[in-house]
C-alpha positions in Angstrom: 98.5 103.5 96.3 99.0 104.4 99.8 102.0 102.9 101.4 101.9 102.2 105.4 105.6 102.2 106.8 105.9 101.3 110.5 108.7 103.3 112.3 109.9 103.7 115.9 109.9 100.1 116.9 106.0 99.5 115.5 105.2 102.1 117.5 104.2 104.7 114.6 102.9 104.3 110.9 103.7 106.7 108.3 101.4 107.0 105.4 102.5 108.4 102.0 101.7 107.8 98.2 103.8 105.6 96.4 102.8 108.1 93.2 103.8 111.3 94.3 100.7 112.7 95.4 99.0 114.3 98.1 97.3 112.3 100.3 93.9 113.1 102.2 92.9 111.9 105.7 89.6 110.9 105.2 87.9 111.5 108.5 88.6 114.9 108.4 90.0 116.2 104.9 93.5 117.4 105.9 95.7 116.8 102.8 99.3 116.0 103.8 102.7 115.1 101.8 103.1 112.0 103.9 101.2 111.1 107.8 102.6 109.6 110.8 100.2 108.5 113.1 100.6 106.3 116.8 99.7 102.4 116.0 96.9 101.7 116.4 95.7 104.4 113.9 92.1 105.5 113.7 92.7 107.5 110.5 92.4 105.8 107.4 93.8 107.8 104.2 93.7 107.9 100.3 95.5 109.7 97.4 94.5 113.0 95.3 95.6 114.1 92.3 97.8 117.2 94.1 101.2 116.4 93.1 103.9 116.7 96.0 105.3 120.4 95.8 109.0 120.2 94.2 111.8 121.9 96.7 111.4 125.3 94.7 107.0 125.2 94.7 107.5 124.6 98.4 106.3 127.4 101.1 108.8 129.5 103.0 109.4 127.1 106.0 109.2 129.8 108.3 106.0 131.4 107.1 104.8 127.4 107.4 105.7 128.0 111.5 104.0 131.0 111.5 100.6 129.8 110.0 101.1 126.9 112.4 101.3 128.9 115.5 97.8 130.8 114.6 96.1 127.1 114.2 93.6 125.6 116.6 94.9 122.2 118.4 91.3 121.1 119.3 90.3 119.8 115.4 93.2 117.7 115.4 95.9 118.2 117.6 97.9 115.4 116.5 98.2 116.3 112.7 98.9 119.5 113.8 101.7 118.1 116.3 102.9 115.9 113.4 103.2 119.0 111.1 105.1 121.4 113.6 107.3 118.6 114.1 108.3 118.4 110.3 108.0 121.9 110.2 111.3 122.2 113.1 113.0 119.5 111.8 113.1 121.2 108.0 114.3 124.4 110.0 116.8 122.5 111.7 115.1 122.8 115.4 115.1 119.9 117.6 
């Protein structure tokens, strides 16, 4: 089931799977461990059968940053934005 978690005053949501799965933005495809989107939130999402990469299955962070860097912000910048952010905060950059 996917579980909707407001944060920041209300002012976000974060989406995840209460079964430790990927979950799938419908509108456009992108699989994510867990979503934060602004409230109200126009993206709607469900859960694959992907399990959640375990710390040692996990991509080198910094090769993560890199393939980040090379992606287009006009298909959806703010999954994108959402990703580089966990991306710094993993490597420790505010």
């Amino acid at each position: 089931m996917i579980i909707e978690q407001l944060i920041e005053d209300g002012r976000r949501v974060r989406h995840y799977s209460d079964s430790a799965v990927m979950i799938r933005q419908v509108e456009t495809g992108n699989i994510y461990e867990d979503a934060v989107d602004v409230v109200p939130c126009r993206y709607t999402y469900e859960e694959t059968d992907e399990p959640i990469p375990t710390e040692e299955y996990k991509p080198d962070v910094r090769q993560r940053v890199a393939d980040l860097e090379g992606i287009s912000r006009d298909t959806d910048g703010m999954a994108i934005d959402h990703e580089m952010r966990l991306t710094m905060l993993e490597l420790g950059l505010n």
